[in-house]
N, CA, C and O atoms as CSV, one atom per row, in Angstrom:
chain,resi,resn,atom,element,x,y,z
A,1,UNK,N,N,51.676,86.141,203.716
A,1,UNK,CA,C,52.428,87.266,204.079
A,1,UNK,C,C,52.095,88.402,203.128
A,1,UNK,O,O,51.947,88.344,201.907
A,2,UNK,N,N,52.020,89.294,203.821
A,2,UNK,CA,C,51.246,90.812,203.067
A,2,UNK,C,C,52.613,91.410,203.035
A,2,UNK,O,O,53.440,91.517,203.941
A,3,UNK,N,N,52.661,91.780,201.766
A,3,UNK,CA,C,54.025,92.722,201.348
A,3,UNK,C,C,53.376,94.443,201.324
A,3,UNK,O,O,52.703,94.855,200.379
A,4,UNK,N,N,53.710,95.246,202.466
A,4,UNK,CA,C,53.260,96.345,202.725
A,4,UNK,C,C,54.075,97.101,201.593
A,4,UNK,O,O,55.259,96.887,201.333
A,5,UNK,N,N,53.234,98.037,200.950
A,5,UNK,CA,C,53.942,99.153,200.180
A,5,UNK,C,C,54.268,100.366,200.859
A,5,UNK,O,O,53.326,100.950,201.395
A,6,UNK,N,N,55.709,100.997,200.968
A,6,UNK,CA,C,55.711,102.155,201.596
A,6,UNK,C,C,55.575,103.514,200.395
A,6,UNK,O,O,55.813,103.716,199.204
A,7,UNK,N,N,55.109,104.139,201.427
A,7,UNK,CA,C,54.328,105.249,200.611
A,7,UNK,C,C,55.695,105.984,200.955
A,7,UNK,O,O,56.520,105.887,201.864
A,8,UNK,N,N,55.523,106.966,199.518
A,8,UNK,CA,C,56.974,107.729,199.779
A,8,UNK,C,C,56.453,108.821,199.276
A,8,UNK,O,O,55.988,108.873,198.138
A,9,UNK,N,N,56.493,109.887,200.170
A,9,UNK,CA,C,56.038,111.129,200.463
A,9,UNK,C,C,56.312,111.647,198.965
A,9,UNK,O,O,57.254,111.196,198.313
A,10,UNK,N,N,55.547,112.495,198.523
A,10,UNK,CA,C,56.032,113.155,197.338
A,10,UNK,C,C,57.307,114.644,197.705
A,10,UNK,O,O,57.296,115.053,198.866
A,11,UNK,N,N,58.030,115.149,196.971
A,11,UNK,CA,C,58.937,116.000,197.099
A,11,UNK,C,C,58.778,117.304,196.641
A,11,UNK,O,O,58.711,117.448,195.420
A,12,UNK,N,N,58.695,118.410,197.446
A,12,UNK,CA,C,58.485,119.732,196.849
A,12,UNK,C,C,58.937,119.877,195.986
A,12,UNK,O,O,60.128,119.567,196.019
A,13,UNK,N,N,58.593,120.235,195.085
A,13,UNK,CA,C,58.590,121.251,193.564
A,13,UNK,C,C,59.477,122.699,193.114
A,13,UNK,O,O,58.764,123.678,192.895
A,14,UNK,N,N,60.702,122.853,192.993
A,14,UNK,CA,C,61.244,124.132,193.301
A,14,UNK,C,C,60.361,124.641,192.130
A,14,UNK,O,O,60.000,123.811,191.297
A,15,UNK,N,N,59.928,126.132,191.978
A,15,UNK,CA,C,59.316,126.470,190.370
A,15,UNK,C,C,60.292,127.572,189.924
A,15,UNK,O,O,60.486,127.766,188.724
A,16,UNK,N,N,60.804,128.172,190.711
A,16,UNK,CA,C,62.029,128.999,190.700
A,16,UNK,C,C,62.666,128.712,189.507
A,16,UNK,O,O,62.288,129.368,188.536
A,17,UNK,N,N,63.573,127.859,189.332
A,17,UNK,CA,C,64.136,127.910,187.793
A,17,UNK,C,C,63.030,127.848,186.366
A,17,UNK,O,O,63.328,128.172,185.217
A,18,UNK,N,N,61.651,127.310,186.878
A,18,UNK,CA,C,60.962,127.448,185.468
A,18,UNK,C,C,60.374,129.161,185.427
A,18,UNK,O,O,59.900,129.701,184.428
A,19,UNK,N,N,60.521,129.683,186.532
A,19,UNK,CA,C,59.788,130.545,186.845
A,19,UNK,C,C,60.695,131.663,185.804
A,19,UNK,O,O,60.265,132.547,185.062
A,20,UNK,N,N,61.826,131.313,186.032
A,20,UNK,CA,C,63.032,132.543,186.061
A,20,UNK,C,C,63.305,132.090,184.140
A,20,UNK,O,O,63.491,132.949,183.278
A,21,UNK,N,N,63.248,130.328,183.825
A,21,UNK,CA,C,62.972,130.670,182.408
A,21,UNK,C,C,62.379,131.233,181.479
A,21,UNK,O,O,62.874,131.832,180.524
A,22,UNK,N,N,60.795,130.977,181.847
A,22,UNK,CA,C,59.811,132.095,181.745
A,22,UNK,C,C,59.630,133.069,181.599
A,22,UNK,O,O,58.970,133.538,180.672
A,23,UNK,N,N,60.239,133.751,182.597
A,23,UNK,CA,C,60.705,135.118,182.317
A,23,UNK,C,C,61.878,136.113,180.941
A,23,UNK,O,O,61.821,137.139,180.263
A,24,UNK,N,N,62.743,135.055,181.171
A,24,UNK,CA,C,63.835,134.627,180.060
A,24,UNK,C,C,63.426,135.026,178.991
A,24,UNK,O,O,63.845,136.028,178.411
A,25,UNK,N,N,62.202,133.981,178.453
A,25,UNK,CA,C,61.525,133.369,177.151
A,25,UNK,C,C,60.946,135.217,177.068
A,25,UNK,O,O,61.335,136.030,176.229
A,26,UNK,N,N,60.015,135.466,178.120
A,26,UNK,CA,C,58.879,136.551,178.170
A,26,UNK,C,C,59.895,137.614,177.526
A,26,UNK,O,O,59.581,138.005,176.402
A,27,UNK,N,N,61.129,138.161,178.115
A,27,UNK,CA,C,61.403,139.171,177.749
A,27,UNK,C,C,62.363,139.189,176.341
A,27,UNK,O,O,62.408,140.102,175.517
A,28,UNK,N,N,63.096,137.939,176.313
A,28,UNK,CA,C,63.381,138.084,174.529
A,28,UNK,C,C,62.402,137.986,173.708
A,28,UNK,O,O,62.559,138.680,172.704
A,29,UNK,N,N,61.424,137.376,173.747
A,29,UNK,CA,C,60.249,138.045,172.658
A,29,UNK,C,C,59.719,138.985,172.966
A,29,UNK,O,O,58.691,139.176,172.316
A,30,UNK,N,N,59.989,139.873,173.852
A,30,UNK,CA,C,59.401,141.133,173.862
A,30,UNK,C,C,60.209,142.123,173.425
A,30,UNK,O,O,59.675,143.193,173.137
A,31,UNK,N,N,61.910,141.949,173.259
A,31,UNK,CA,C,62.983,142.275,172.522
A,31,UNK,C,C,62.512,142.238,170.861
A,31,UNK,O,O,62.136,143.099,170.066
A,32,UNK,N,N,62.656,141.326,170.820
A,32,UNK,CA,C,62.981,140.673,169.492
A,32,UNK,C,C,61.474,140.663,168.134
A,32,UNK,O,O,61.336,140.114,167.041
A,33,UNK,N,N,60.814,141.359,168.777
A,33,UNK,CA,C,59.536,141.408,167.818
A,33,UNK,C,C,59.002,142.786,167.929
A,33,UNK,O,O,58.744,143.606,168.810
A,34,UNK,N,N,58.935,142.631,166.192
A,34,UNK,CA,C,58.616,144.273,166.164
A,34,UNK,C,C,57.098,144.328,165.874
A,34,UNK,O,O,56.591,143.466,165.155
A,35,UNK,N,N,56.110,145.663,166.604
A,35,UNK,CA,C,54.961,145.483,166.601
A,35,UNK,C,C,54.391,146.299,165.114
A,35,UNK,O,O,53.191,146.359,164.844
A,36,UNK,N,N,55.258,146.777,164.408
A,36,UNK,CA,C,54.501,147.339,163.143
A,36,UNK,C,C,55.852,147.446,162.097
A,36,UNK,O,O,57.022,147.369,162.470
A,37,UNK,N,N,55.422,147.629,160.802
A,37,UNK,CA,C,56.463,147.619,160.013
A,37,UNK,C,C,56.120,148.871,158.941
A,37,UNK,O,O,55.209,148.888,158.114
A,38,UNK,N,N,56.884,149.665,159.142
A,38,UNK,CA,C,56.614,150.713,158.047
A,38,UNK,C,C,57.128,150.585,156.744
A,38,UNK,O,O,58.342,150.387,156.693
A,39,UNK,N,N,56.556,150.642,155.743
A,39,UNK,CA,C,56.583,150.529,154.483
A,39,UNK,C,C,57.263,151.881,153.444
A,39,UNK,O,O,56.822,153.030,153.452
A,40,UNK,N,N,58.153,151.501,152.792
A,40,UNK,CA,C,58.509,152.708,152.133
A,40,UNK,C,C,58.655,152.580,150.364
A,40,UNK,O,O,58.851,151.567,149.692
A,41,UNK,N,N,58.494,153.866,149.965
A,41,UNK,CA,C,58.724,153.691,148.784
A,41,UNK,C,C,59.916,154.409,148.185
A,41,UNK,O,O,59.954,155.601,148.490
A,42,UNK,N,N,60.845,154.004,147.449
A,42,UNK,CA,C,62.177,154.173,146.890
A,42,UNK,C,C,62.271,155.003,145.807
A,42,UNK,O,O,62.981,154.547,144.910
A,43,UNK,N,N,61.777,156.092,145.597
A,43,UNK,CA,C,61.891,156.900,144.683
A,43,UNK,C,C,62.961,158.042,144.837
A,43,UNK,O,O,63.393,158.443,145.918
A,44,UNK,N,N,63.311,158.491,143.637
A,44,UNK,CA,C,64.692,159.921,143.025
A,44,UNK,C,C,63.641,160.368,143.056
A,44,UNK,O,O,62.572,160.055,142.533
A,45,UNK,N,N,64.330,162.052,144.463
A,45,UNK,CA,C,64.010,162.930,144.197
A,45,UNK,C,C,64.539,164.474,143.162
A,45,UNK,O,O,65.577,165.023,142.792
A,46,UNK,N,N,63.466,164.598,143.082
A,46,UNK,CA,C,64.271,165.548,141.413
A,46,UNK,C,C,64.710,166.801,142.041
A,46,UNK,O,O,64.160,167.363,142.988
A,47,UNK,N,N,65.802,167.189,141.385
A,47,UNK,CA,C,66.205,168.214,142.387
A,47,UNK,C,C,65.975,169.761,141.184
A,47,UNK,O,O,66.191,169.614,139.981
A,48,UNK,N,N,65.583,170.963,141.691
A,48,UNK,CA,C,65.633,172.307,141.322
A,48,UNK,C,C,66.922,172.983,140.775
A,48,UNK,O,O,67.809,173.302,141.566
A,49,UNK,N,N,67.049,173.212,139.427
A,49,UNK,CA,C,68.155,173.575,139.192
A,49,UNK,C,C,67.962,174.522,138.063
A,49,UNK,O,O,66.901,174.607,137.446
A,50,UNK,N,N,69.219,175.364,137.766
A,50,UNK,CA,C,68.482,176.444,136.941
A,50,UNK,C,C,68.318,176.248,135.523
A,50,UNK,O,O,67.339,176.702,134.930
A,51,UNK,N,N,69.256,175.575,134.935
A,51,UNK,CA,C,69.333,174.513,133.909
A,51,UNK,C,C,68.103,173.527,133.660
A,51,UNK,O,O,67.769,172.546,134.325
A,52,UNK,N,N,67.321,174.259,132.111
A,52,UNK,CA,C,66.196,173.795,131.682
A,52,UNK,C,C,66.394,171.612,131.845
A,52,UNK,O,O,67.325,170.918,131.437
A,53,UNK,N,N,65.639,171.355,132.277
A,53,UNK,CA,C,65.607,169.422,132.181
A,53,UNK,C,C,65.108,169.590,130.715
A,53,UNK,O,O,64.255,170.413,130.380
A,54,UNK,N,N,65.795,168.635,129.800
A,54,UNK,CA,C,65.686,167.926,129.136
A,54,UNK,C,C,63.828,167.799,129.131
A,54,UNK,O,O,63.012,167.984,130.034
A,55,UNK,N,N,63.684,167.450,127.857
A,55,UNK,CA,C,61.903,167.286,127.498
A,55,UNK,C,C,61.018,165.612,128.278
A,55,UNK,O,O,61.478,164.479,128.137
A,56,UNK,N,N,60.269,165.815,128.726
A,56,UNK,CA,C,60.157,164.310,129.494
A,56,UNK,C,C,59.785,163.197,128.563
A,56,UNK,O,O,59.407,163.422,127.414
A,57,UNK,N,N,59.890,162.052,129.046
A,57,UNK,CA,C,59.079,161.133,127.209
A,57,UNK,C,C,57.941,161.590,127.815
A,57,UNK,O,O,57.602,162.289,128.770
A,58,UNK,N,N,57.486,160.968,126.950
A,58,UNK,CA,C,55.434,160.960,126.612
A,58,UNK,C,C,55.234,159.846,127.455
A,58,UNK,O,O,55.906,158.815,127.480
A,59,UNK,N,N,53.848,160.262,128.426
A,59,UNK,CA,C,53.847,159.124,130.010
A,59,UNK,C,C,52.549,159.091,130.381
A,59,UNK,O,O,51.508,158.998,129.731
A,60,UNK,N,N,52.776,159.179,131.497
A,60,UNK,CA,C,51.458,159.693,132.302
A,60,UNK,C,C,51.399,160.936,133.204
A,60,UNK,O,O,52.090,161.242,134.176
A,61,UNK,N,N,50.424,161.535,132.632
A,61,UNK,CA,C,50.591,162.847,134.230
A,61,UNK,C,C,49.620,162.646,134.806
A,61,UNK,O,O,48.653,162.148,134.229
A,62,UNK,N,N,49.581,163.113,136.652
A,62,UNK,CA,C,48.848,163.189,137.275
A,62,UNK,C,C,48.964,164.206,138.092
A,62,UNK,O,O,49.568,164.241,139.165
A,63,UNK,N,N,48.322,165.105,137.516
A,63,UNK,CA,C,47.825,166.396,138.497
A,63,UNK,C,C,46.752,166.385,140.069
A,63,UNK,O,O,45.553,166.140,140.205
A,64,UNK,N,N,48.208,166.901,141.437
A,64,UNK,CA,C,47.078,166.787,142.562
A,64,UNK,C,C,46.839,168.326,142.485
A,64,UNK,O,O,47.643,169.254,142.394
A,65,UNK,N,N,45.219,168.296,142.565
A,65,UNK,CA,C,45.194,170.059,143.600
A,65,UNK,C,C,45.360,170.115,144.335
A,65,UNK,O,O,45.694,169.229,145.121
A,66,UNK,N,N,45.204,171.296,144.508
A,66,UNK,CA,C,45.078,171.874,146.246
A,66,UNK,C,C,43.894,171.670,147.096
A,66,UNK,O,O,44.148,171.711,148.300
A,67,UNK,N,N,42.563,171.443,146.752
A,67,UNK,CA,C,41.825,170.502,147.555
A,67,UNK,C,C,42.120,169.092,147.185
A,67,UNK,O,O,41.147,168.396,147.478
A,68,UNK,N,N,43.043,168.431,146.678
A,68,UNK,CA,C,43.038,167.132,146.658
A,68,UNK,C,C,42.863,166.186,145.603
A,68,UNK,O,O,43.373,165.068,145.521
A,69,UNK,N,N,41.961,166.844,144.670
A,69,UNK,CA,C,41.308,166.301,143.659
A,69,UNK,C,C,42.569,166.159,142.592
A,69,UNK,O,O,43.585,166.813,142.355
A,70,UNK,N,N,41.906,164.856,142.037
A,70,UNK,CA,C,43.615,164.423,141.022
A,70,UNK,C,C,42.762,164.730,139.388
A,70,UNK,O,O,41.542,164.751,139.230
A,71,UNK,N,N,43.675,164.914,138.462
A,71,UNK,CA,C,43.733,165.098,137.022
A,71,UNK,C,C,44.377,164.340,136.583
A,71,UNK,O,O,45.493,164.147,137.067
A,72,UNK,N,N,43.985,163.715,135.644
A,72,UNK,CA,C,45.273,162.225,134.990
A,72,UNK,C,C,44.956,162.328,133.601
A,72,UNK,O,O,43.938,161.801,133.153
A,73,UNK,N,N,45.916,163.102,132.745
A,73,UNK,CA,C,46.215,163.265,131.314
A,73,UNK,C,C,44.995,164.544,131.174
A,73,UNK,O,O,44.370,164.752,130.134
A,74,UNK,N,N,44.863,165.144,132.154
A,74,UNK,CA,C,44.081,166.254,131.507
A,74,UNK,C,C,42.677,166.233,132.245
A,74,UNK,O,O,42.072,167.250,132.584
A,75,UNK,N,N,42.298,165.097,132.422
A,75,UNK,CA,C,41.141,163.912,132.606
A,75,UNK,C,C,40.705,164.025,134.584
A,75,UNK,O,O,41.021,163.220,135.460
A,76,UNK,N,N,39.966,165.229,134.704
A,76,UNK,CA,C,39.537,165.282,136.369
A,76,UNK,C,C,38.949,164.153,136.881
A,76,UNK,O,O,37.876,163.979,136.304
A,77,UNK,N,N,39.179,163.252,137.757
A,77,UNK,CA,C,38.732,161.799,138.239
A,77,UNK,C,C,37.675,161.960,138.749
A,77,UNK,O,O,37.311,163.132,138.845
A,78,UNK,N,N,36.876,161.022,139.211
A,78,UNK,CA,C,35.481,161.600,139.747
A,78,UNK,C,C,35.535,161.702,141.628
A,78,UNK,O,O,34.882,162.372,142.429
A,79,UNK,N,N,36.458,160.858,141.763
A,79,UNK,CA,C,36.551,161.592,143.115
A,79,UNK,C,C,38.096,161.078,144.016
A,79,UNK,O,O,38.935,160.263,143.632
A,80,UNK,N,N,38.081,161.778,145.140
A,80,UNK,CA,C,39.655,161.335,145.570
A,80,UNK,C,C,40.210,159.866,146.534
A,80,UNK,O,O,41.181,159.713,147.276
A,81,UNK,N,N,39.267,159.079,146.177
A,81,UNK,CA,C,39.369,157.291,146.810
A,81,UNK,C,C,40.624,157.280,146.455
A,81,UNK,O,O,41.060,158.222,145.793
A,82,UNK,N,N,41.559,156.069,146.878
A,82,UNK,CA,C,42.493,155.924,146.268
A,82,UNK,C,C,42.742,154.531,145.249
A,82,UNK,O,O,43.660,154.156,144.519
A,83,UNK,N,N,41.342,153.977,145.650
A,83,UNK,CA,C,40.911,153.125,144.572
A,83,UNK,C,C,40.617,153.560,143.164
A,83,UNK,O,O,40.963,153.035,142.106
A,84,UNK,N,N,39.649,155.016,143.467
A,84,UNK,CA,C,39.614,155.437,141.908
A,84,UNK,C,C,40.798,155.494,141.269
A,84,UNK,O,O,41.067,155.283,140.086
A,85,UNK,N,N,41.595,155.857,142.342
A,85,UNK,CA,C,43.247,156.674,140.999
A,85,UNK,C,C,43.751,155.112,140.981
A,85,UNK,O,O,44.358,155.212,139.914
A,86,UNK,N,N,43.882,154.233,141.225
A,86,UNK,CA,C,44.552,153.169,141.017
A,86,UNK,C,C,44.050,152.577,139.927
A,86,UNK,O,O,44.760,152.113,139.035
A,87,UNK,N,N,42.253,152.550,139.932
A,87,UNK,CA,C,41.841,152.022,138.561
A,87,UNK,C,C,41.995,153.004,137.180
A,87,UNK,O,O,42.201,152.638,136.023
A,88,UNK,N,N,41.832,154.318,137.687
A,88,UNK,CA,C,42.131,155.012,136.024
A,88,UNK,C,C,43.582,154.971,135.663
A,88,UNK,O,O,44.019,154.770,134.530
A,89,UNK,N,N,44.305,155.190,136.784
A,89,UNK,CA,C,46.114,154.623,136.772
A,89,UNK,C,C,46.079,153.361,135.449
A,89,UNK,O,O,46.250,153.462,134.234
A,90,UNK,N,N,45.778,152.189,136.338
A,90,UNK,CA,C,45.564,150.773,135.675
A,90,UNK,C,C,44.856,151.228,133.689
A,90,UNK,O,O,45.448,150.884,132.667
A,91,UNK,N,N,43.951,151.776,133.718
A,91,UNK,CA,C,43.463,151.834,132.924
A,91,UNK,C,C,43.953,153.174,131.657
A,91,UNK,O,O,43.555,153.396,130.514
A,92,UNK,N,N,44.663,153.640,132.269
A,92,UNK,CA,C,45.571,154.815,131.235
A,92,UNK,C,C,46.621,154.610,130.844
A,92,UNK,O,O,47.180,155.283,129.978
A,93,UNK,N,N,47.241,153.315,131.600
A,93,UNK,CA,C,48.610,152.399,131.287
A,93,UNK,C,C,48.577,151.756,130.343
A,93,UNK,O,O,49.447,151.796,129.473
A,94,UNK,N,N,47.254,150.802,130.302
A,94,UNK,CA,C,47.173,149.959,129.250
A,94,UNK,C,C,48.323,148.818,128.871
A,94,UNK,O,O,48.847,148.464,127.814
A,95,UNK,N,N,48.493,148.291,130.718
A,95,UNK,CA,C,49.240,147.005,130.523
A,95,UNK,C,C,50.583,148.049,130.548
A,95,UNK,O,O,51.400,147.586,131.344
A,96,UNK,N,N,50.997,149.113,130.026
A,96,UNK,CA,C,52.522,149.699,129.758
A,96,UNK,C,C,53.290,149.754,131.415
A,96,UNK,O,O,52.821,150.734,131.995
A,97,UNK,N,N,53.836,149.351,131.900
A,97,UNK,CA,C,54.312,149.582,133.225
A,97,UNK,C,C,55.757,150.404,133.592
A,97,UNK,O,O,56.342,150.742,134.621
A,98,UNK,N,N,55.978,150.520,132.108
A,98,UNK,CA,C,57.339,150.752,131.831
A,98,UNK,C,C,57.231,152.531,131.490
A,98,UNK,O,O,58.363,153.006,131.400
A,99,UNK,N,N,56.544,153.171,131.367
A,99,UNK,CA,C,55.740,153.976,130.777
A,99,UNK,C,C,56.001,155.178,132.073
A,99,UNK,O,O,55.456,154.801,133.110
A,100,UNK,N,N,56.587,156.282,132.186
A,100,UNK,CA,C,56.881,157.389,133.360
A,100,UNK,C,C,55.689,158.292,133.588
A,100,UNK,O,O,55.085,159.113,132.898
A,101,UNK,N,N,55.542,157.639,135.318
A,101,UNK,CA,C,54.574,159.134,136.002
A,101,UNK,C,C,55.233,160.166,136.213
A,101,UNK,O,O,56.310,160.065,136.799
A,102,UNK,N,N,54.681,161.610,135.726
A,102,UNK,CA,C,54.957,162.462,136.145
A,102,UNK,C,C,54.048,163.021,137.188
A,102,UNK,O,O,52.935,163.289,136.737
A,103,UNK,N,N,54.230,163.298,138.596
A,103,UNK,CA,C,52.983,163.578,139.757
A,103,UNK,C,C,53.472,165.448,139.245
A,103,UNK,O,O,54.516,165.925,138.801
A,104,UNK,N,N,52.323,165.962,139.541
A,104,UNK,CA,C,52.736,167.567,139.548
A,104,UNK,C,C,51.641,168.173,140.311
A,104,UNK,O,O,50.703,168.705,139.717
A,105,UNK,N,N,51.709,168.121,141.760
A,105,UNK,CA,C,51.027,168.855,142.915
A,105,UNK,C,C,51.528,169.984,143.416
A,105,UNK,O,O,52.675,170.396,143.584
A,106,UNK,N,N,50.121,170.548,143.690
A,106,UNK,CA,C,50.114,172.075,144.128
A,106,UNK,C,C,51.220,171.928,145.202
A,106,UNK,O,O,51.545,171.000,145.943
A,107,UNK,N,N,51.655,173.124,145.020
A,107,UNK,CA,C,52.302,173.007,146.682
A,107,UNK,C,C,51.245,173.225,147.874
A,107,UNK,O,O,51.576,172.840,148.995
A,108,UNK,N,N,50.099,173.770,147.702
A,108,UNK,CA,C,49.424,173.931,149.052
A,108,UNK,C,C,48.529,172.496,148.651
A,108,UNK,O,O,47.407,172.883,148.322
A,109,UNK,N,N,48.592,171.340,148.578
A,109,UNK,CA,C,48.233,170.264,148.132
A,109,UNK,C,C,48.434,169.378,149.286
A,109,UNK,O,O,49.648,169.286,149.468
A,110,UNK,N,N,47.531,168.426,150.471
A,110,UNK,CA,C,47.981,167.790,151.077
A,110,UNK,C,C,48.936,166.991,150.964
A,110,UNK,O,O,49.152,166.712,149.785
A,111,UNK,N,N,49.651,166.466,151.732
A,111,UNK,CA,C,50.886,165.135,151.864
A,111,UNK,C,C,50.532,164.351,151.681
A,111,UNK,O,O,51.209,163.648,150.931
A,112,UNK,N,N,48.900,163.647,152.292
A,112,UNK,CA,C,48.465,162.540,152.307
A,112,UNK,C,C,48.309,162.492,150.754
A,112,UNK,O,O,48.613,161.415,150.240
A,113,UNK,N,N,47.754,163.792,149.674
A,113,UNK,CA,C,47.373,163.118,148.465
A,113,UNK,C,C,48.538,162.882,147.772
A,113,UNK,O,O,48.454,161.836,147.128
A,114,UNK,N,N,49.467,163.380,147.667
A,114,UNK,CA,C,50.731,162.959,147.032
A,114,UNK,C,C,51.136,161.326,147.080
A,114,UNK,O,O,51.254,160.487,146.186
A,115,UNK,N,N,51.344,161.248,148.999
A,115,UNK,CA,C,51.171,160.106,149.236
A,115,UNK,C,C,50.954,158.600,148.799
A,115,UNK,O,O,51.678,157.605,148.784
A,116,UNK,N,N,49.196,158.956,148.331
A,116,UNK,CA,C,48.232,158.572,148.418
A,116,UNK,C,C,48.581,157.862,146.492
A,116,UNK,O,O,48.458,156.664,146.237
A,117,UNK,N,N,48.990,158.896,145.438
A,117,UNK,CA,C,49.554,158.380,144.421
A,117,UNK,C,C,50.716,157.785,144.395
A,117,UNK,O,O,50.863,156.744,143.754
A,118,UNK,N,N,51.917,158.466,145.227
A,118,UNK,CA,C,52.695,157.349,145.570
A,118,UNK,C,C,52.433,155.916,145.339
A,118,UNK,O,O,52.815,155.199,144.414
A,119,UNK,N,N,51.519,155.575,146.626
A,119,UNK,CA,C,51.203,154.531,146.871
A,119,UNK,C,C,50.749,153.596,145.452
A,119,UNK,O,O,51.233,152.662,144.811
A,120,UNK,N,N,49.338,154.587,145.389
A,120,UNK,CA,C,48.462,153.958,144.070
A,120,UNK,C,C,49.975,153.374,142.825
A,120,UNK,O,O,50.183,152.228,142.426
A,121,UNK,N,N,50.615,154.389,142.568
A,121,UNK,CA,C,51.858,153.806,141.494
A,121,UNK,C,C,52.569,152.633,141.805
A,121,UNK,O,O,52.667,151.760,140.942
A,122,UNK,N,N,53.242,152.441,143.268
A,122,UNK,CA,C,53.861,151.256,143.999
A,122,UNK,C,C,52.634,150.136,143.501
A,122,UNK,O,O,53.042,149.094,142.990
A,123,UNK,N,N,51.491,150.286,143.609
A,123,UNK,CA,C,50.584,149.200,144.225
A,123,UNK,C,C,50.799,148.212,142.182
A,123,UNK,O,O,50.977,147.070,141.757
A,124,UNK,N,N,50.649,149.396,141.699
A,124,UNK,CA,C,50.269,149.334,140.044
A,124,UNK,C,C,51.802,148.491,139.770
A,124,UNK,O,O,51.987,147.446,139.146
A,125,UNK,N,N,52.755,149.335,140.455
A,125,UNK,CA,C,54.375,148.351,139.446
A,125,UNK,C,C,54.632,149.354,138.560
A,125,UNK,O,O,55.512,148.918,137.817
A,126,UNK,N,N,54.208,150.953,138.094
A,126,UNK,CA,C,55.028,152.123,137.414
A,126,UNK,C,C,56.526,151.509,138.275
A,126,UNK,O,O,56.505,151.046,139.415
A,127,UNK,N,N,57.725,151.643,137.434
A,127,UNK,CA,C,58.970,151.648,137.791
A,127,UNK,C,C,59.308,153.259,137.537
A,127,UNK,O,O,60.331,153.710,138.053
A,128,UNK,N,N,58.497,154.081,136.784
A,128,UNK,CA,C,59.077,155.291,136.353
A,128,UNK,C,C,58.273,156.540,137.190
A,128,UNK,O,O,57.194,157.031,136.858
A,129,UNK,N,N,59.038,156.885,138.278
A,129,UNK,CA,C,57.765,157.967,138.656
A,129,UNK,C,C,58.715,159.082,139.252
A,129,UNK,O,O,59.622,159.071,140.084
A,130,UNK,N,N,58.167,159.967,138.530
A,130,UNK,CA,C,59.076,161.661,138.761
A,130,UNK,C,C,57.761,162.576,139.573
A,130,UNK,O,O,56.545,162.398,139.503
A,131,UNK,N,N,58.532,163.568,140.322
A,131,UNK,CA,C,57.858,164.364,140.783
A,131,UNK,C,C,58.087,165.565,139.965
A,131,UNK,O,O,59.156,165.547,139.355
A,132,UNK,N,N,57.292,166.682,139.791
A,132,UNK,CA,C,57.373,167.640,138.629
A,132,UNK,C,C,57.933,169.074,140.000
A,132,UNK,O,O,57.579,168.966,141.174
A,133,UNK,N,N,58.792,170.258,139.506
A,133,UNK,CA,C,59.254,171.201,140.116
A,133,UNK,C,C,59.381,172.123,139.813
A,133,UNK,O,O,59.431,172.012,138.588
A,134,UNK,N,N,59.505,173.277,140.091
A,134,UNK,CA,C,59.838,174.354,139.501
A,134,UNK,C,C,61.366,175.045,139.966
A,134,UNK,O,O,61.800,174.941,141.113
A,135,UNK,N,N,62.051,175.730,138.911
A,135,UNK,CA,C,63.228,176.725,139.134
A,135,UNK,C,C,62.802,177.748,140.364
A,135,UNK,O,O,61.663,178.215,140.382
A,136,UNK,N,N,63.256,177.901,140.846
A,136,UNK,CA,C,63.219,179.465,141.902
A,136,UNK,C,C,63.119,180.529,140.560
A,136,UNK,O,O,63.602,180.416,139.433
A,137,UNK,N,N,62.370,181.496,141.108
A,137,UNK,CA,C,62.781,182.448,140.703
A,137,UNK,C,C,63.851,183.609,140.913
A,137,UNK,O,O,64.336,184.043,141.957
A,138,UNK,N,N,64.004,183.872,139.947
A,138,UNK,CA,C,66.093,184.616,139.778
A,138,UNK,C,C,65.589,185.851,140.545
A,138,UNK,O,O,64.494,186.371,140.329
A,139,UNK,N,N,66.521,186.294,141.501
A,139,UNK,CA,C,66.859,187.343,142.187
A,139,UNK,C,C,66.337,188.730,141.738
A,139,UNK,O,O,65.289,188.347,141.219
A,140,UNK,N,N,66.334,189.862,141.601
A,140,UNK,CA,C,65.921,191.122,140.589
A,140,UNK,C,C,67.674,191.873,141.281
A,140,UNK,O,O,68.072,192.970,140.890
């Protein structure tokens, strides 16, 4: 006696609920993830006042021009990378980290180069970094 096997049709597939999870999944990570992260740096800005500031300690200066070109202790860099200013940075510190930048850029001086020392100081670990200003001049 032959024991027949019955074949049992297979059963449609709803995809509808994986379909609709899917979707689910698709759009909270498209919520929930951010595609860039902007970076900031936390510095006091010095404010203009008519009242002489106090004498600064003895630090570092870094002069931007107005084409760009930086000065560090007097000392014109050889050009405006922002690798150079990070290594003469590094190398005018002498390990001191504790030690205050003073930045003092033209005003017709790009953003990016200001920036650009910003950065170089963040990258280095200066905790001390002032921007340099001037008083208005008094009324006549």
């Amino acid at each position: 006696m032959r024991f027949r096997q019955r074949r049992r049709e297979a059963l449609p597939v709803n995809l509808t609920p994986l379909i609709d999870v899917v979707f689910l999944l698709l759009i909270f990570f498209m919520v929930s993830t951010s595609f860039s992260r902007e970076n900031q740096l936390q510095i006091n800005l010095p404010t203009s006042s008519t009242e002489a500031a106090p004498a600064p300690a003895p630090g570092l200066s870094l002069s931007i021009h107005q084409d760009g070109s930086y000065a560090l202790n007097g000392r014109v860099l050889s050009n405006a990378r922002p690798q150079t200013l990070l290594k003469a940075l590094r190398q005018e510190a002498g390990g001191d980290l504790e030690q205050p930048l003073l930045i003092i850029a033209d005003s017709e001086a790009r953003h990016q180069a200001v920036v650009s020392a910003l950065d170089a100081a963040a990258q280095l670990g200066l905790g001390q970094v002032r921007l340099a200003t001037q008083t208005p001049p008094a009324p006549p």
